[in-house]
N, C-alpha and C positions, 0 to 999 in steps of 0.2 A: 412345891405346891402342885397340886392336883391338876392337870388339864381341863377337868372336866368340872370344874368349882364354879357353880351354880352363878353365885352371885358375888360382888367382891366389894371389900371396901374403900377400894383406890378408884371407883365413880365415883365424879366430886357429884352434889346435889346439882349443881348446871347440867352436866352429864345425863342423869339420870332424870329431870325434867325437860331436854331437849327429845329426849329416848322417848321419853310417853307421850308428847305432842306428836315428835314425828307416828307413833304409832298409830294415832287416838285419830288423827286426820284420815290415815289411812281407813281404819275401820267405817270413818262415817260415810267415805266414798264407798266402799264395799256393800252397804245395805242402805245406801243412797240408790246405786245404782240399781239394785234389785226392789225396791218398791216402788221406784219411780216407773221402771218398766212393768209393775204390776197396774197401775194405772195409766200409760203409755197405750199398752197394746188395745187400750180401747178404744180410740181415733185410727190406731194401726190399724185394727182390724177392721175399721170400714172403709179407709183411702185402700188398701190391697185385697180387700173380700176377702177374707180369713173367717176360716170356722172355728169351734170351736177346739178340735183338735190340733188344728195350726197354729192356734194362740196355744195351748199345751206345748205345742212344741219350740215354741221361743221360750218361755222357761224351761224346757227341755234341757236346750242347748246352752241358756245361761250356766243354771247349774252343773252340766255337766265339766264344762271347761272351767269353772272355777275350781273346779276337783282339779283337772289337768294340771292347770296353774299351779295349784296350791302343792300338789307333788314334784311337779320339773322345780317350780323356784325353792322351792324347800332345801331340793338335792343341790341347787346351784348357790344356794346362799348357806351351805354348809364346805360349800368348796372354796367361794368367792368372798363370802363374808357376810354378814345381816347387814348394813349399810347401805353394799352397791344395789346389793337382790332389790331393794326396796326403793332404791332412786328408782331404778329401770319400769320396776312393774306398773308405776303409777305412771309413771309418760305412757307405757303402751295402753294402759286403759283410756288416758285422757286424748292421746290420738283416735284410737277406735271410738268414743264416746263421739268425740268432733264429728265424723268420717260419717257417723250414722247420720246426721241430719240430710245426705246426698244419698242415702240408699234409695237406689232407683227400683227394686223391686222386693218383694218378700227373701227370696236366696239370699243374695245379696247384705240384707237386713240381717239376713242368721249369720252370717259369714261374720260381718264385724260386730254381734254379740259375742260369736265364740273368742274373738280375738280380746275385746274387751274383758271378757271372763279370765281367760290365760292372764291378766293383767292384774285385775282382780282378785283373783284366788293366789295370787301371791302371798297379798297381804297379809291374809289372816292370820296362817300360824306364824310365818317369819317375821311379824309387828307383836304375836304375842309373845314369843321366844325370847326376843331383841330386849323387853321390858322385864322378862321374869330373868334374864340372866345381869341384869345392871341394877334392880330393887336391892336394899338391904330383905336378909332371909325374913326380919318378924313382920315387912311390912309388904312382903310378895303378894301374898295372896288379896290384898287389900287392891294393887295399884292395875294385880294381873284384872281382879274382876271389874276395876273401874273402869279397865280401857274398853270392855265389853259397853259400856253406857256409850261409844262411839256407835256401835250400832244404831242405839235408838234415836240417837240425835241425825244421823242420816234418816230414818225412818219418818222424822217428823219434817225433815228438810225435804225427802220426797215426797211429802202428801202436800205439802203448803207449794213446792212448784209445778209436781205435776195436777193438782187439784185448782190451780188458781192460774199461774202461769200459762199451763199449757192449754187452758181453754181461750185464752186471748191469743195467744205467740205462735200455737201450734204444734206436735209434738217434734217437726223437726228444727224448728226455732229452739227448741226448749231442747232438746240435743244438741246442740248446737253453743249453746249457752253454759251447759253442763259442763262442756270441756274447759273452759277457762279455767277454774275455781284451783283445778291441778297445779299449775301456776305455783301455786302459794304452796300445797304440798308440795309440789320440788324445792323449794327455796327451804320449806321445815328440814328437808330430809335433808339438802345438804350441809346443814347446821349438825345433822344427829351424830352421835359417837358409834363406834364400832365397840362390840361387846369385845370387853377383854379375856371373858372366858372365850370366846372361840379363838384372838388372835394367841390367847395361849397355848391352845390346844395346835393350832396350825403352826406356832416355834416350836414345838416339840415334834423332831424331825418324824420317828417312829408313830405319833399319831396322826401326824399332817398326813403319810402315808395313806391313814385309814378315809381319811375323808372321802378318796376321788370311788368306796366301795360302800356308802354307811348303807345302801339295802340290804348287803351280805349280811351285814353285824345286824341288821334292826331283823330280820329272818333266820338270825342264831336262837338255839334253843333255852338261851340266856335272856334274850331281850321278846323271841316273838311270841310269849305268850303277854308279857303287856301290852305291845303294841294291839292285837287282835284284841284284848279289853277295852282301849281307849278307843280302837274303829268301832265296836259293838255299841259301846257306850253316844260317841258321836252319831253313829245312824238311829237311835232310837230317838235322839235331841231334834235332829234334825229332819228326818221324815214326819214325826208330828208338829213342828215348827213349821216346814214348809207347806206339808199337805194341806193347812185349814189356813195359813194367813197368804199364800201365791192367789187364791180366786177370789179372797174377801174382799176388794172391790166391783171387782164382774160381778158376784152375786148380788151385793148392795145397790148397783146400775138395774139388776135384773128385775131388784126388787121394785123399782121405783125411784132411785136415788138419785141426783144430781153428783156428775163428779165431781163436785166441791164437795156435798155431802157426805159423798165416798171415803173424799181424802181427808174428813174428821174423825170418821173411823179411824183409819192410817194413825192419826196424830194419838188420837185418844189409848191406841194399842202400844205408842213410843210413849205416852204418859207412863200409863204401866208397866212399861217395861224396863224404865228407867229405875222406877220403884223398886223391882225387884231384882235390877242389875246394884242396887248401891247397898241394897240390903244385902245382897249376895254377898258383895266385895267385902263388907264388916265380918260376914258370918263365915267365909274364908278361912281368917287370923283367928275368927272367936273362938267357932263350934269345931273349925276342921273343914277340910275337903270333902269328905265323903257325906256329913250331916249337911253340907251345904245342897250339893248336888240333891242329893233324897230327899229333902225338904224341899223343897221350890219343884222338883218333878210331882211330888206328889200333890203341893197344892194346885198347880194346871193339871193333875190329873180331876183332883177332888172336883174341880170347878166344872171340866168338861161332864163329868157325872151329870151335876148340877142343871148345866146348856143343854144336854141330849134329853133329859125326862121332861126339862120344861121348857125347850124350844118355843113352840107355837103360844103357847101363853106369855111366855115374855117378851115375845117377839113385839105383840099387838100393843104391851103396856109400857114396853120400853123397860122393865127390870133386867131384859136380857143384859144391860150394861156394867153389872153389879157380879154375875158371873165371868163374863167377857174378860174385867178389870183382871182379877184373879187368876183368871187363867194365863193371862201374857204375862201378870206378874212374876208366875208361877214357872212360864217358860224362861226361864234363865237359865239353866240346869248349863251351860254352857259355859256360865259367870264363872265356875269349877275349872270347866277343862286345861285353860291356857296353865293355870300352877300346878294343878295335878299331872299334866300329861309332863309337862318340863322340870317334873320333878323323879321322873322316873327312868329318864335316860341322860348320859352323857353329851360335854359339848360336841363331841366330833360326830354324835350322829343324829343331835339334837331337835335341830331345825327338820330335817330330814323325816324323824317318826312325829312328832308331833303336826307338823303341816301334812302330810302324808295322811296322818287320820282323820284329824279334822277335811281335809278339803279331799281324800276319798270317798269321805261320807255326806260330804255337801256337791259330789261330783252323783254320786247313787242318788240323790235327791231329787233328780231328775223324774224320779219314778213319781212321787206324790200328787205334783202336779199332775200329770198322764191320768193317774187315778180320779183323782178330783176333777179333772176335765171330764170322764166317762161317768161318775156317779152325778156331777150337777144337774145336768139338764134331764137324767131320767128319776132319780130318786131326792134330789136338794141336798141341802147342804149338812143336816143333819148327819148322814151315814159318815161326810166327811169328818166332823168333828168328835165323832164315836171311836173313828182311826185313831186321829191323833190322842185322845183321851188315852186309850189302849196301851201306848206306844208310852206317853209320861209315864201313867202307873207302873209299868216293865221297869221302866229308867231309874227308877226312883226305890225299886228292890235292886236291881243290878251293881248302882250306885256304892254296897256296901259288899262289892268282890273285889275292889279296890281295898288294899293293903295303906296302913298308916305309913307316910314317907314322906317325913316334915326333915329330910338332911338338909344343909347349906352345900357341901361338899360330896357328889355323888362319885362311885366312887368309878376308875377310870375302865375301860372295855375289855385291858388285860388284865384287870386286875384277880385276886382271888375267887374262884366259881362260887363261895360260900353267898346268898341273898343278903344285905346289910340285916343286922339284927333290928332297926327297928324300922326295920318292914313288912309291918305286921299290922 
């Protein structure tokens, strides 16, 4: 059998639902921890006198090192196995998360973000990896887009503590607090299985081999025109994802809003995007990958249309929430990536391209904020959301350069140069 065999039938279903908790936990820390420090840095910013470029630059720094992470654990949990990578990353984030409540100044405060993020950006692809290679094939794309709904349940866990919580407790009490919760994910993770397509891959002496080089192999003329697809593909997700929801509390404050207010937006945005991560996850298995991804880009593009001609009008009457819903719906185009992307390369260099793309392109993401920090305060939030608009509609044509690649069994890295026939 094949090294490099996707998904296998010898996960019992215990297996395979220890595998998607231990994932799904993961995930919600991951964009727990990024919206809660979107409403964070706003007490931050007046205990440290921070501007507004210096709060750009703690989402800077988050994102950046979530790339970092999400490329070192990637390459380490292709050597070491999806398992440990994922025990390790989540103690270092929930260490650094602790550690932040005692940051004595603004450095300081970056320093164990960036460390927190290394921890975090672990997760991502090696938690979506770990699940698309223990799924049965007809029900991959279903469980890969459901673990995506871990986002939004962090996103609603960080509007309801940092919008409620941390106006009584404080933002360093409420750091402080955050780290516990890991806890329980170390206890999931050490319940979770080791995918048997990589410990196969790694008993096969000649590809175990390959593991300790999968950038060589993921930079062959073989694999790096997909890989540079799925990073293309990831940075359009992700720069209009980030660009208009990293300041959507700041603006809301700016506007008048109380941070509880704030963080109903937060909730209201993980309402919708639940919606459109479960829609996603059906439309997967139904429609395909590719109609998945293009559809849901398109309607957060359709929508931002919508928000950019009639901002100030619906601003005043409150309709603006009717395009809003839509648009986060809409942004799911990600719900795709985890099956599509682990569908296009082998176990041995798995983890490695797929994490690699995603969390290269969530480490570039850095820039949106930067952006969004320099157009708020001189031109509003408008131009912001005309970006990200931009950026879906692109994703959502792109979407269909991806080639059909529904195998169970891909096929192994020496194998024949011929492209599988239905990859097309």
């Amino acid at each position: 059998m094949s090294s490099s065999t996707l998904s296998e039938p010898d996960h019992t279903p215990a297996e395979r639902r220890s595998a998607f908790l231990g994932a799904t936990v993961g995930w919600i820390f991951d964009y727990y921890e990024v919206f809660l420090m979107s409403l964070l840095v706003i007490p931050i910013a007046k205990e440290f006198g921070l501007n507004t470029g210096q709060v750009s630059m703690i989402f800077a720094v988050q994102l950046l090192f979530l790339g970092i992470g999400g490329v070192g654990f990637g390459m380490l949990a292709d050597r070491f196995g999806r398992k440990r990578i994922l025990f390790w990353t989540i103690v270092l984030f929930g260490v650094a998360t602790f550690a932040r409540a005692f940051a004595p100044n603004f450095p300081m405060l970056l320093v164990l973000t960036a460390i927190a993020g290394l921890g975090i950006g672990g997760e991502y692809g090696v938690g979506q990896t770990l699940v698309a290679e223990v799924m049965p094939a007809r029900r991959r794309g279903w469980y890969s887009g459901l673990l995506y709904g871990g986002i939004y349940l962090g996103i609603m866990l960080g509007a309801v503590v940092g919008g409620y919580v941390a106006p009584e407790v404080g933002w360093r009490v409420t750091f402080a607090i955050s780290g516990f919760p890991v806890l329980f994910a170390v206890f999931v993770r050490l319940k979770s299985p080791e995918s048997k397509a990589w410990q196969r891959a790694r008993e096969d002496g000649k590809r175990a081999a390959r593991t300790t080089r999968p950038v060589r192999t993921i930079v062959s003329r073989r694999f790096l025109p997909r890989f540079l697809l799925c990073l293309f593909a990831a940075i359009l997700q992700f720069f209009a994802y980030y660009g208009i929801a990293t300041f959507l509390p700041t603006y809301l404050v700016d506007q008048g809003f109380s941070m509880s207010k704030a963080s109903w937006w937060l909730f209201f945005t993980g309402i919708a995007g639940l919606v459109g991560c479960v829609w996603g996850a059906y439309s997967n298995d139904r429609f395909g990958r590719r109609a998945t991804l293009s559809m849901l880009a398109a309607t957060a593009g359709l929508a931002g249309v919508v928000l950019v001609l009639g901002w100030n009008q619906m601003l005043d009457n409150g309709l603006i929430l009717i395009p809003f819903f839509f648009f986060f719906v809409g942004s799911n185009g990600a719900v795709a990536f985890g099956v599509l992307f682990s569908e296009m390369f082998p176990a041995e260099i798995r983890t490695t391209a797929v994490s690699s793309a995603l969390q290269i392109a969530r480490g570039l993401s850095l820039f949106p904020p930067l952006i969004a920090g320099f157009l708020l305060p001189r031109f509003g939030y408008e131009p912001v959301v005309l970006l990200s608009t931009a950026e879906f509609l692109l994703l959502a044509i792109v979407a269909w350069a991806f080639r059909r690649h529904y195998e169970t069994d891909l096929v192994p890295t020496d194998a024949a140069r011929h492209v599988p026939t239905d990859w097309r």
